[in-house]
MDAnalysis code that builds the backbone (N, CA, C; Angstrom):
import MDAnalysis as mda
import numpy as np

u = mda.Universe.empty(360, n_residues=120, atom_resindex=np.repeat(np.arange(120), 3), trajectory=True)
u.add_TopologyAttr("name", ["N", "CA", "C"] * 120)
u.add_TopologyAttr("resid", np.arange(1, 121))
u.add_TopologyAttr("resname", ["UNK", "UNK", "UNK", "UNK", "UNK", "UNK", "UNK", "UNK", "UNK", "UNK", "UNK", "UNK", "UNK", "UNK", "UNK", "UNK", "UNK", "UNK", "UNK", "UNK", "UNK", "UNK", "UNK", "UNK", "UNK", "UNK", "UNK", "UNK", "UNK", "UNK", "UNK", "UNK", "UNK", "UNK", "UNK", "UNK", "UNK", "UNK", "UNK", "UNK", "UNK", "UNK", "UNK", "UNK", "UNK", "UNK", "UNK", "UNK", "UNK", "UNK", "UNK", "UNK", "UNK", "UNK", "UNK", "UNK", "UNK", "UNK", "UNK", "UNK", "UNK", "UNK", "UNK", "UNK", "UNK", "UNK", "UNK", "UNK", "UNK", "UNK", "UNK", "UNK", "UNK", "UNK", "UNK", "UNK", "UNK", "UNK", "UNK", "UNK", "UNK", "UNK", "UNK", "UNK", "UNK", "UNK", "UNK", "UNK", "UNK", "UNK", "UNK", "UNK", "UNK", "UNK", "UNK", "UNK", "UNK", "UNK", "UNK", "UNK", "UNK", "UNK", "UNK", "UNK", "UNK", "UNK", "UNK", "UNK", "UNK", "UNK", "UNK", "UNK", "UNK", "UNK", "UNK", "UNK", "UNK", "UNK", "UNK", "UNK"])
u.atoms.positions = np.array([
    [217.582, 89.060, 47.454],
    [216.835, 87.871, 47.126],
    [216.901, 87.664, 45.619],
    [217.072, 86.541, 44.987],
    [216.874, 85.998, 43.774],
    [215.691, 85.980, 43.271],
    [215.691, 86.285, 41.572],
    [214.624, 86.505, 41.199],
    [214.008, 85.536, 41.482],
    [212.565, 84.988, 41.758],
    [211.693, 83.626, 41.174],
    [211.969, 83.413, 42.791],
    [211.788, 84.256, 43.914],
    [211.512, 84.135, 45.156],
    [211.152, 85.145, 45.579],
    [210.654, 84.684, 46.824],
    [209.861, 85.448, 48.397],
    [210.097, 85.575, 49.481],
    [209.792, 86.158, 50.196],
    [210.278, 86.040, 51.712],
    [209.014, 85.282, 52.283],
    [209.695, 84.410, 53.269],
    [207.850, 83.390, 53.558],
    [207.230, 83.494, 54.967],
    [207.922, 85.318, 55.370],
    [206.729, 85.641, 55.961],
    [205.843, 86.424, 54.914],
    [206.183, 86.802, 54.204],
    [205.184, 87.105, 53.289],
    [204.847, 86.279, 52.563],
    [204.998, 85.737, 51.987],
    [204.207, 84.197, 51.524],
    [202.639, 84.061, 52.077],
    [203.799, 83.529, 53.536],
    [202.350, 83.023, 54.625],
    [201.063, 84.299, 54.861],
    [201.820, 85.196, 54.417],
    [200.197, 85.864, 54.705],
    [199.532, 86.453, 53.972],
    [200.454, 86.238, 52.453],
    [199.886, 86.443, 51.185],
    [198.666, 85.504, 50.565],
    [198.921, 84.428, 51.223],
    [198.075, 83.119, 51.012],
    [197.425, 82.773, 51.713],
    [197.236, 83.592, 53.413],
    [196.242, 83.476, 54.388],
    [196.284, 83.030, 55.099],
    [197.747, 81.941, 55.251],
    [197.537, 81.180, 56.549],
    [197.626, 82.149, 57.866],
    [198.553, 83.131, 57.927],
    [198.735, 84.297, 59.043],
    [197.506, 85.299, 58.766],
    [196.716, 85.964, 59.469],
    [195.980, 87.076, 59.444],
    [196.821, 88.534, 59.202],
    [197.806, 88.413, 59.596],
    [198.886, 89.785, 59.432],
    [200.222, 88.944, 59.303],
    [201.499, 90.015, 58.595],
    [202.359, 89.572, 58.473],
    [203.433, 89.555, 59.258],
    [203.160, 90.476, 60.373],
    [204.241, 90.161, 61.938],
    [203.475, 89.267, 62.329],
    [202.279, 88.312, 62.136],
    [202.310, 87.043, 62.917],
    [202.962, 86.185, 62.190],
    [202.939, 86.254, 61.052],
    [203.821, 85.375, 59.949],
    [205.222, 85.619, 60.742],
    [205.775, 86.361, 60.383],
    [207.163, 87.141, 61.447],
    [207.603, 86.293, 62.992],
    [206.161, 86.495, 62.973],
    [206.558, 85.969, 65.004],
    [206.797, 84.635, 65.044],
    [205.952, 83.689, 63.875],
    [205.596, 82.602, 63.991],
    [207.216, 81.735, 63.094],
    [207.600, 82.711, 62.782],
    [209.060, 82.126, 62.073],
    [210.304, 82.210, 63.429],
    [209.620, 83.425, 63.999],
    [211.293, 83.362, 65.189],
    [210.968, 82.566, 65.958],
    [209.746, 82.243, 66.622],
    [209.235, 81.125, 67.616],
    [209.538, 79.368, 66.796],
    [209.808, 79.323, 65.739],
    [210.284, 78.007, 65.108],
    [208.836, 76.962, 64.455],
    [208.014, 77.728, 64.657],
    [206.576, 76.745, 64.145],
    [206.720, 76.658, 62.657],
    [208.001, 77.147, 61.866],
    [207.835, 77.066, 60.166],
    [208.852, 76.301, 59.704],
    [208.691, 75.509, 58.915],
    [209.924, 74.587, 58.646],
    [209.780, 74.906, 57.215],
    [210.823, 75.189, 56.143],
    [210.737, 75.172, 54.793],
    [211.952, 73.941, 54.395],
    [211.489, 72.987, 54.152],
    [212.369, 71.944, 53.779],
    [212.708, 70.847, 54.939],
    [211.997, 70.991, 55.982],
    [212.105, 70.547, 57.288],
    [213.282, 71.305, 58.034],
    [213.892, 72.224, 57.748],
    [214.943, 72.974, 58.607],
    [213.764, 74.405, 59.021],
    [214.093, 75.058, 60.161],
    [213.574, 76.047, 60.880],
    [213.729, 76.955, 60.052],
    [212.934, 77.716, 59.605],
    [213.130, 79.046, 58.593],
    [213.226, 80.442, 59.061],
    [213.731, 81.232, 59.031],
    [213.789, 83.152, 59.339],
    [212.559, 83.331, 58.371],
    [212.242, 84.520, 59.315],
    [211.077, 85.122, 58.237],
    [211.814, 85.598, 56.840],
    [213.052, 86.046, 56.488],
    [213.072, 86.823, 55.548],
    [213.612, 85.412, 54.253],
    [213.937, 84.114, 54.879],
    [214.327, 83.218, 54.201],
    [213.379, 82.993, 53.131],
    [213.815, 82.951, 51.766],
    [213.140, 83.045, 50.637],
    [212.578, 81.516, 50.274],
    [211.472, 81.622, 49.708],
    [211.534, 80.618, 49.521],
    [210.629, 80.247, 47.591],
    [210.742, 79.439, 47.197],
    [210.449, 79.378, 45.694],
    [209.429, 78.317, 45.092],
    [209.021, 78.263, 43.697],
    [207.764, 77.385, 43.882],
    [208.139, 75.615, 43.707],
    [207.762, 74.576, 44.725],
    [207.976, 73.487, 44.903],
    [208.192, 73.536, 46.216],
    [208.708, 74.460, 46.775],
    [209.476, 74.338, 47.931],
    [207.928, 73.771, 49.060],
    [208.406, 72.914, 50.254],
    [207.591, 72.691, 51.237],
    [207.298, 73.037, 52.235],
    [206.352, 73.648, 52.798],
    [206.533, 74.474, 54.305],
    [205.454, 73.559, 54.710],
    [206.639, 73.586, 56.573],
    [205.640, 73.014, 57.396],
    [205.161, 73.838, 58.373],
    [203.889, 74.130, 58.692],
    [203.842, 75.218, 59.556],
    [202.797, 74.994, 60.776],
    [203.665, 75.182, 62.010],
    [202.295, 74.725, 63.314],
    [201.272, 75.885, 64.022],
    [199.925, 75.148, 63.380],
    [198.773, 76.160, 63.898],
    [197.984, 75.692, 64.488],
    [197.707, 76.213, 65.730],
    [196.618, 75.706, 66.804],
    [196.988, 74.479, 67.476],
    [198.955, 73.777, 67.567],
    [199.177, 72.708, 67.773],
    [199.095, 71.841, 66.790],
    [198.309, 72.573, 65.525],
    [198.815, 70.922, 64.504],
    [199.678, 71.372, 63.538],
    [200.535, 70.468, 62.277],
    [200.954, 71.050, 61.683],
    [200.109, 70.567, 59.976],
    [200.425, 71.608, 59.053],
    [199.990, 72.135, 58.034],
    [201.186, 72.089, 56.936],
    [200.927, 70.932, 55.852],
    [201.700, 70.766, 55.362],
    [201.679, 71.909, 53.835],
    [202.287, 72.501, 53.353],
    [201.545, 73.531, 52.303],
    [202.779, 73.181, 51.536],
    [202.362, 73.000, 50.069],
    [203.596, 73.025, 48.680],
    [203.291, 74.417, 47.968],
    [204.515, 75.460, 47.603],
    [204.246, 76.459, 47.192],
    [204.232, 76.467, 45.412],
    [202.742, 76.627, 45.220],
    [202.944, 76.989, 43.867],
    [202.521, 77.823, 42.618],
    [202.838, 78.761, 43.666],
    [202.484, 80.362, 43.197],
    [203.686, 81.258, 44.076],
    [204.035, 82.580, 43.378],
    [204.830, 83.259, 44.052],
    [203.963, 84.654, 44.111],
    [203.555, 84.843, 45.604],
    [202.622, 86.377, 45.695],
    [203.553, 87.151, 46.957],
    [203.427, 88.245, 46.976],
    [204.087, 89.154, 47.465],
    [203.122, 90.103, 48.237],
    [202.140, 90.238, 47.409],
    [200.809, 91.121, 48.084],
    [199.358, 90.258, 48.504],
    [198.933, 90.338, 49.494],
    [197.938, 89.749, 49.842],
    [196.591, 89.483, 48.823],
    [196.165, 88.171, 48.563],
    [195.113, 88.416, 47.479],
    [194.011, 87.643, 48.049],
    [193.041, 87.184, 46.960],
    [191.812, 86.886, 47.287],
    [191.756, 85.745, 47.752],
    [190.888, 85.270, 48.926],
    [190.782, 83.699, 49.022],
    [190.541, 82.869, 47.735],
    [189.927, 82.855, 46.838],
    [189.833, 82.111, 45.715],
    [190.972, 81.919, 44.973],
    [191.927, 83.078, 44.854],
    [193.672, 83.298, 44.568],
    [194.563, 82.493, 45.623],
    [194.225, 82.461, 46.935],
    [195.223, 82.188, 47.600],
    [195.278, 80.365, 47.608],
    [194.101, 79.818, 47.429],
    [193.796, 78.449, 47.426],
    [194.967, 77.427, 46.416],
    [194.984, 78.753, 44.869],
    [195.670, 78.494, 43.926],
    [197.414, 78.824, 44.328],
    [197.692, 78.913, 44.797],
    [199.039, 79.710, 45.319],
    [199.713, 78.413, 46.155],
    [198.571, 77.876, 47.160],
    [199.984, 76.930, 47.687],
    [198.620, 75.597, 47.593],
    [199.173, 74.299, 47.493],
    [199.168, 72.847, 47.690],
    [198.751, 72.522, 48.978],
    [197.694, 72.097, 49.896],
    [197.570, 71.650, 50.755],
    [197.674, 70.239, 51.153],
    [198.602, 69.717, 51.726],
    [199.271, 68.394, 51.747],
    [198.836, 67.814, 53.461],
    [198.191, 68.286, 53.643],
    [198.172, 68.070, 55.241],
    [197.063, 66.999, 55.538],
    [197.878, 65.791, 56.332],
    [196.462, 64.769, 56.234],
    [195.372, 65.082, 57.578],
    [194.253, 64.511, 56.945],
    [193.110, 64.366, 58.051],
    [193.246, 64.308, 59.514],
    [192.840, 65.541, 59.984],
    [193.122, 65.165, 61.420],
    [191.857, 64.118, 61.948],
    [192.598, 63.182, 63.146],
    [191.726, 62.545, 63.762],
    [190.964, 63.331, 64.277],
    [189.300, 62.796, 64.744],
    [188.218, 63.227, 65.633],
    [188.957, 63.008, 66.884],
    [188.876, 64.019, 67.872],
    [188.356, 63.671, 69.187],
    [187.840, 64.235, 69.875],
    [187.842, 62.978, 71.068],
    [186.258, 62.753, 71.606],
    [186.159, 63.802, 72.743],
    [185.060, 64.704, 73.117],
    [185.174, 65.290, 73.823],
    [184.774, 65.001, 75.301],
    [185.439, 65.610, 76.303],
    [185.282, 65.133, 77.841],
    [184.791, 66.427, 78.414],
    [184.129, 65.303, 79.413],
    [183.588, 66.571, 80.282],
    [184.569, 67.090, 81.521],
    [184.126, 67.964, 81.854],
    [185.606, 68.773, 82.469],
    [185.022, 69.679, 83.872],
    [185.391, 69.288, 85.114],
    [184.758, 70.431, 85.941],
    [185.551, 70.527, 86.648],
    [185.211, 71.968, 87.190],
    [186.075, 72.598, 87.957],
    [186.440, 72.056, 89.351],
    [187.602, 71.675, 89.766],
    [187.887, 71.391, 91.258],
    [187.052, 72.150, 92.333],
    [186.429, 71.479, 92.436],
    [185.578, 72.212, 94.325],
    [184.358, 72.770, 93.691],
    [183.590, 72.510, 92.976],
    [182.808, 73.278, 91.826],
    [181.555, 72.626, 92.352],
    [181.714, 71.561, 93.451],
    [180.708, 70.893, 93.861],
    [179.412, 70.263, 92.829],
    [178.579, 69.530, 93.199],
    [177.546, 68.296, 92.488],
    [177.285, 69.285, 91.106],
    [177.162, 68.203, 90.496],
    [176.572, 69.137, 89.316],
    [175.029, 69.274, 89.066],
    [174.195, 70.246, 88.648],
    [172.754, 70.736, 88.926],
    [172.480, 69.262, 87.956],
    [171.209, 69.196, 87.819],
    [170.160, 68.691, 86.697],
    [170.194, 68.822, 85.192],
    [170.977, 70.110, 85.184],
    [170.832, 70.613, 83.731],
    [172.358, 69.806, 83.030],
    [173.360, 70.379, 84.321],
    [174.541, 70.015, 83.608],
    [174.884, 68.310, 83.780],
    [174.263, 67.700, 84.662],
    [173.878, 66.308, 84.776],
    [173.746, 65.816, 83.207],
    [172.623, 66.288, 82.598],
    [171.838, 65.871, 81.643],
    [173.302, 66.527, 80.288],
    [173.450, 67.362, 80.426],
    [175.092, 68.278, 79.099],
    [176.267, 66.693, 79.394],
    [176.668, 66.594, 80.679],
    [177.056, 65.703, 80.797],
    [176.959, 64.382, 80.326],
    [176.086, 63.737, 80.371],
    [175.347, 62.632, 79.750],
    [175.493, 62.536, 77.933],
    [175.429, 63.546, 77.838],
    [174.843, 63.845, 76.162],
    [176.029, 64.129, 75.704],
    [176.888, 64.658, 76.358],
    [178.550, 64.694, 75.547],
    [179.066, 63.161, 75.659],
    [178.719, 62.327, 76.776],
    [179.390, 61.303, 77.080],
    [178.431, 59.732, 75.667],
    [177.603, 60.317, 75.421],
    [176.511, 59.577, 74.138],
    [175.792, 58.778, 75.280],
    [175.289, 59.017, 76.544],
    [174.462, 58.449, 77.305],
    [172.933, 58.870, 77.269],
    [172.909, 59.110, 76.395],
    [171.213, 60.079, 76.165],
    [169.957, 59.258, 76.664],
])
């Protein structure tokens, strides 16, 4: 690797988005990391400007790198390290959901029902 780079599974979990760095790892061979919009290897280096896109929980997370860390540091450090570019996710609305064959619903969940739906 060239000086004035990283490998961005370590990156990613130097800066927190991964909890450990074989999920950083896993999450590069499964294709959820894009550095430049092309699919990245974990060991693919990457440098400061560069853009990673990375999908968590189904959304994606736009991050600009601009810090180079190697060892895991403090949340107050890691904030400074990469650019968060990722716009506002929409609200949504939540539904109520029951189980097939789960039969009438009691009084209580009648009323949970109602109150998720803003029928109060």
């Amino acid at each position: 690797m060239s000086e004035g780079s990283v490998r961005v599974d370590a990156w990613l979990w130097a800066v927190r988005v991964y909890k450990t760095r074989s999920a950083a790892t896993t999450a590069c061979r499964a294709g959820h990391v894009r550095v430049g919009g092309d699919k990245a290897k974990a060991s693919q280096p990457v440098r400061i400007g560069d853009e990673l896109r990375v999908r968590i929980s189904g959304f994606d997370r736009i991050l600009v790198v601009r810090q180079l860390l190697t060892k895991r540091v403090g949340a107050p450090l890691a904030v400074l390290a990469a650019e968060d570019r990722t716009p506002a996710r929409q609200p949504v609305a939540l539904t109520a959901v029951r189980d097939r064959g789960a039969g009438r619903p009691t009084k209580r969940e009648r009323r949970e029902i109602d109150h998720l739906r803003g029928r109060d």
